[in-house]
SEDO-93953 format. One record per atom (N, C-alpha, C): x, y, z. Coordinates in steps of 0.05 Angstrom, whole numbers, plus 5000, padded with zeros to 4 digits. Example, Ala and Ser with C-alpha at 12.3 -4.5 7.8 and 13.67 -1.06 7.14 Angstrom:
<nodes>
526448865156/524649105156/526449345156/525749555142/527349795143/525850015157/
</nodes>
This chain:
<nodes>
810276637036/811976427026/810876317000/812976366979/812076146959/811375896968/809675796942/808275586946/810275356933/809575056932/811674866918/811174936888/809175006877/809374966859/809775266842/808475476858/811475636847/813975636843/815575566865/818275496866/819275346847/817575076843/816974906811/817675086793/815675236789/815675286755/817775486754/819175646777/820975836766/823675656777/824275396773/825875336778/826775126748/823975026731/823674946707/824475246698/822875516696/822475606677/825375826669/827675776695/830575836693/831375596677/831375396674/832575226651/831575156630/829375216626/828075246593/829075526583/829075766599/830576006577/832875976576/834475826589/837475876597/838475616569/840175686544/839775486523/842875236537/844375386551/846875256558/845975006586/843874966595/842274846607/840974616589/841974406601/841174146586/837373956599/838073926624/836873846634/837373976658/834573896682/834273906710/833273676720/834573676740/833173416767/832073476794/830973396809/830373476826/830073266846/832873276868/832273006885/832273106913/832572906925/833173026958/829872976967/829372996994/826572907001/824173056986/824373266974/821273186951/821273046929/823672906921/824172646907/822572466918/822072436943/823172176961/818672166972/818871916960/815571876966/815771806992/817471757011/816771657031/817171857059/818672047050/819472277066/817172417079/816572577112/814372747120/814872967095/813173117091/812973357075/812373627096/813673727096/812974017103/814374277094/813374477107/814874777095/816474807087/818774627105/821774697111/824474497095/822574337079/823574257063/825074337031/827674307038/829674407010/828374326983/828674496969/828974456936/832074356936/833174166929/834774016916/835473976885/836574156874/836474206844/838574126831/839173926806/841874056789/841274136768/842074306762/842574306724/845374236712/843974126687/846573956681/847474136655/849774256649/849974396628/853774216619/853874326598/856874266590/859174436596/858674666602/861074856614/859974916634/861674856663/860575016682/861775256687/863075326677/865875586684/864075796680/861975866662/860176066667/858076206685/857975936698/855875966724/857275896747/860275926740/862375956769/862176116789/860876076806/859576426829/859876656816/857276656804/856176906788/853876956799/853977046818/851477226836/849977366817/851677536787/850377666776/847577446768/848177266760/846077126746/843877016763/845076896790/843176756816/841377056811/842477336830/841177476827/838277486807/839477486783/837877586756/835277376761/837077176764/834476856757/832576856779/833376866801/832476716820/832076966844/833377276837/833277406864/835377386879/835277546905/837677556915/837077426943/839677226949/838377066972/839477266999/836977137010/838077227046/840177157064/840176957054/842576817060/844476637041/846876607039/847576397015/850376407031/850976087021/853875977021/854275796992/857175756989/857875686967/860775546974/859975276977/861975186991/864375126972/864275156944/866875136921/868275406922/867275626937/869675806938/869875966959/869375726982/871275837018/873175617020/874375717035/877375647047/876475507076/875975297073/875775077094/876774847093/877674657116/879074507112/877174177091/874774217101/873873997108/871274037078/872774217064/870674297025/871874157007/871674096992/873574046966/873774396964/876274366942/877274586935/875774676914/874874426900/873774496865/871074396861/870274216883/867474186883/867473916850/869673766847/870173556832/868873656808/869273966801/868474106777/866174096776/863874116796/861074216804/861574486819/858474676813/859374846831/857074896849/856574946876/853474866884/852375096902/850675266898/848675486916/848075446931/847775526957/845575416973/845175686990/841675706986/840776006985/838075946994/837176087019/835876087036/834876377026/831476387023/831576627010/828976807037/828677027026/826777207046/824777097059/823576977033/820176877042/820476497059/824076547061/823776257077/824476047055/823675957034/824075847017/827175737013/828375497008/831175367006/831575246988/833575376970/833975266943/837875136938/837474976939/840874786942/841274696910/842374866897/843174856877/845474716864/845674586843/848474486835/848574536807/850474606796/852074626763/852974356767/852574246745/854073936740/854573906717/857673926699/857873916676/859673526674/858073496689/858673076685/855572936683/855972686673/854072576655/850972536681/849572406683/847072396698/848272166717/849672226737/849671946754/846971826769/846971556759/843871426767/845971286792/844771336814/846471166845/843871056863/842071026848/838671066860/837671206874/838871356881/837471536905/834371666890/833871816907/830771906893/831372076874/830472186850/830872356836/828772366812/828372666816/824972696783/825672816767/826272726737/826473006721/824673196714/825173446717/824973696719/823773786687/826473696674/826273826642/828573626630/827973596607/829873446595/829473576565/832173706557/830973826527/832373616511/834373506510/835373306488/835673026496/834872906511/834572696513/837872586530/837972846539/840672826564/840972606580/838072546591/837172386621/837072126613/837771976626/837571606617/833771676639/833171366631/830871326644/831671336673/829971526695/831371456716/829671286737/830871086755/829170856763/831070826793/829371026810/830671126828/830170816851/831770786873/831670516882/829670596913/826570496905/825870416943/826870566957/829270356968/829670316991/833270356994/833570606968/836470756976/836670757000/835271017016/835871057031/836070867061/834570647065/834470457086/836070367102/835170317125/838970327138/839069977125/841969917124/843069697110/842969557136/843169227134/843469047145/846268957161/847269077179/850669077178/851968787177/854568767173/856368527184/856968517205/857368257215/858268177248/860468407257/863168427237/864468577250/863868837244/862268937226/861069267238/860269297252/858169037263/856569177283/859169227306/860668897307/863068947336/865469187330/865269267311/866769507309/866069727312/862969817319/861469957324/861569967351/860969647372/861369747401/864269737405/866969707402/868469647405/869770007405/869070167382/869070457378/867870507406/864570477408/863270657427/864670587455/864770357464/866770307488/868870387499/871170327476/872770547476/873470867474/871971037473/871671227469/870671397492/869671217501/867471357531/870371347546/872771187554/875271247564/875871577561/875471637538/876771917538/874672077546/871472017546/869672227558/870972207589/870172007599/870771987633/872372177643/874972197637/877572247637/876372567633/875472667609/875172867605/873173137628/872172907635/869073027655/871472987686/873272887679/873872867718/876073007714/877373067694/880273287695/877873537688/875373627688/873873927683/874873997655/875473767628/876273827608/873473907597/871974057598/868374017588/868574007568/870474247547/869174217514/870874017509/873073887518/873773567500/872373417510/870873347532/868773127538/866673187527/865273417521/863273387502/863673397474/865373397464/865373377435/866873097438/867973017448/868572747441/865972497459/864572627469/861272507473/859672507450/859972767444/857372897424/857472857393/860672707392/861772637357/862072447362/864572317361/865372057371/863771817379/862471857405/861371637414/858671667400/856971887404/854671907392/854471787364/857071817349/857071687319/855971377316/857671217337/857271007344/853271007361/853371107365/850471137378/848271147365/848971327352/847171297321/847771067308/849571047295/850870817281/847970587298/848770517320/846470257332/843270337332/843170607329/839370657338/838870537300/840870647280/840170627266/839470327256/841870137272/840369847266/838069777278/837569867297/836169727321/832869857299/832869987288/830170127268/830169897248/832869927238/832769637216/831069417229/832569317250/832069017261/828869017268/827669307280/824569377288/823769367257/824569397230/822369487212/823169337189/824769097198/826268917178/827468977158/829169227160/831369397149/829869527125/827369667129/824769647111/824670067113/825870247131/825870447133/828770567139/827770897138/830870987140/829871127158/833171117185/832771407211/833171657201/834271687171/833872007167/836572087171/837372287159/840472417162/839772487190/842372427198/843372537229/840872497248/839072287239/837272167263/834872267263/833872527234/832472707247/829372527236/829472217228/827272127233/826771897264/828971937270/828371797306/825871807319/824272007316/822172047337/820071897317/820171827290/818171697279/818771247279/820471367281/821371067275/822470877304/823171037323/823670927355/820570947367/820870597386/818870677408/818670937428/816471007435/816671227447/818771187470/818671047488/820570977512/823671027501/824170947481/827070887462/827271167463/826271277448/825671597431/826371717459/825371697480/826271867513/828371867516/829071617519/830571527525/833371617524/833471617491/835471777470/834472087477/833372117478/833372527475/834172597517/835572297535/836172407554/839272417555/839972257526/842572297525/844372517519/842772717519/844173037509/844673117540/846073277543/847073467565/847473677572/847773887590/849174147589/852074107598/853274317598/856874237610/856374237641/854374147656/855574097692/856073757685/857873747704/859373447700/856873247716/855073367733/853673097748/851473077721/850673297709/849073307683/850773057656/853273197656/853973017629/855072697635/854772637670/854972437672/852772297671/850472357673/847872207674/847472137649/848672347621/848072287598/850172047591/851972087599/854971837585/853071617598/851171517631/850871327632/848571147626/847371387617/844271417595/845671277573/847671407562/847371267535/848770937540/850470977561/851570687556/848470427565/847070507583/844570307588/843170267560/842570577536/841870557514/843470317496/844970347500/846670257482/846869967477/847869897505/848169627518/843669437507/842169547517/839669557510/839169477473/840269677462/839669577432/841869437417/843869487430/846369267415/845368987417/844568857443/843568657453/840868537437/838968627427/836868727415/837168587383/840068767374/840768747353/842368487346/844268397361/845168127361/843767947365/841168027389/839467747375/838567627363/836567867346/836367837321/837067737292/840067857286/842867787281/843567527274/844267477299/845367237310/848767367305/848067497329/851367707321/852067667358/854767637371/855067577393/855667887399/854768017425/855668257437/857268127462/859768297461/861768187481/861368447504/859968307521/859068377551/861968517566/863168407563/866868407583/866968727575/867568767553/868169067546/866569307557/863769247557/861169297571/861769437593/861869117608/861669157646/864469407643/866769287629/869369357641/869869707644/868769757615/869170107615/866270267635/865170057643/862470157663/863770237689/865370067692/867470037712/868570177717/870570207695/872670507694/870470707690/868470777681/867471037681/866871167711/864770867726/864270977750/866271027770/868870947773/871670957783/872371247780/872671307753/872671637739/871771837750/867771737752/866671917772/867271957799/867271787810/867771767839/870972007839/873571937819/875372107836/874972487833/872372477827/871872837833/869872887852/
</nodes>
């Protein structure tokens, strides 16, 4: 496996020969001073050039520059519902290569957006790059409003209606995807305050949670990893009532703190209808 700082210099030393190449950045967690570091961590790259229509999925060139990946997607020219079509006139690689190595590429023929996130320049040949003065505590979970947070349980509450329903009619894959999206969104959505309210909104849980195990008490951290399931219904019921004790536990937690009211009634009530649910199978 290349090393970082190979991957470095042949990732500079493709935009210093290349003259249609203005600058490079490099963000995403080896931007990010606060991030774990390990192997498996992406290169996050743009180059910023003024025409991108040349480096429009031209494998010939990825090839030439960079080798041929082991894997690659290119999400500006598949047919999915849920891509942009045009990639808002970016076009972006993402190429997983032999020796393991992950390189997430972007063409960007629009100006340097500074949004603070982490970001290092790479190379700057004309003075492309404004100073960049990436922010802390971008990434941190934010402080919510009263009614996010109640719009948060008010989602997760309601929603467990259609798990129940789903687990006692033997609907499995609509009770778990509307467990495992849906409510879980909301689920996250609260672990992510309840880290705020533990670290005085001072850290981030990480995309899709994957810093939970650093930032939850260990008990919490169990807790949450008992909320996953397989499809037997006495299994995915233990998890729907795992997460609602979770839930109920840090919402509570979090309005104290707050000074945010959690409305109990909604609580007990769908606890109610769930165990009702169970019982008729």
């Amino acid at each position: 496996m290349r090393t970082s700082e190979e991957m470095l210099e042949l990732i500079i030393s493709v935009a210093e020969q290349d003259e249609r190449i203005k600058a490079a950045v490099l963000g995403g967690s080896r931007a990010d001073a606060e991030a774990p570091r390990d192997i498996y961590q992406d290169y996050d790259v743009v180059y910023y050039v003024d025409d991108v229509a040349p480096f429009w999925n031209n494998m010939a060139w990825i090839e030439e520059k960079f080798g041929r990946p082991a894997v690659m997607e290119t999400p500006e020219a598949m047919e999915l519902p849920q891509l942009p079509p045009d990639g808002g006139g970016q076009f972006i690689y993402l190429m997983l290569f032999e020796d393991h190595n992950r390189i997430d590429l972007t063409i960007d023929p629009h100006p340097f957006a500074d949004n603070g996130e982490p970001a290092v320049a790479l190379l700057d040949k004309c003075g492309f790059l404004p100073e960049l003065r990436p922010d802390p505590g971008c990434w941190h979970v934010k402080r919510p409003t009263e009614k996010h947070f109640r719009d948060c349980c008010s989602e997760f509450w309601w929603c467990l209606n259609n798990v129940g329903k789903g687990i006692a009619r033997d609907e499995r894959p609509y009770a778990m995807r509307m467990f495992n999206s849906i409510v879980r969104d909301m689920l996250d959505l609260m672990t992510g305050w309840y880290i705020g309210v533990e670290t005085d909104f001072s850290a981030s849980p990480g995309k899709m949670g994957k810093y939970f195990k650093l930032r939850l008490p260990p008990d919490v951290y169990t807790a949450y990893l008992a909320t996953y399931s397989d499809s037997e219904p006495q299994n995915l019921w233990r998890a729907v009532f795992q997460a609602c004790g979770l839930f109920r536990r840090m919402a509570l937690e979090v309005a104290q703190a707050l000074g945010f009211r959690y409305e109990l009634r909604e609580d007990e009530n769908m606890l109610a209808y769930l165990r009702w649910a169970r019982s008729q199978g």
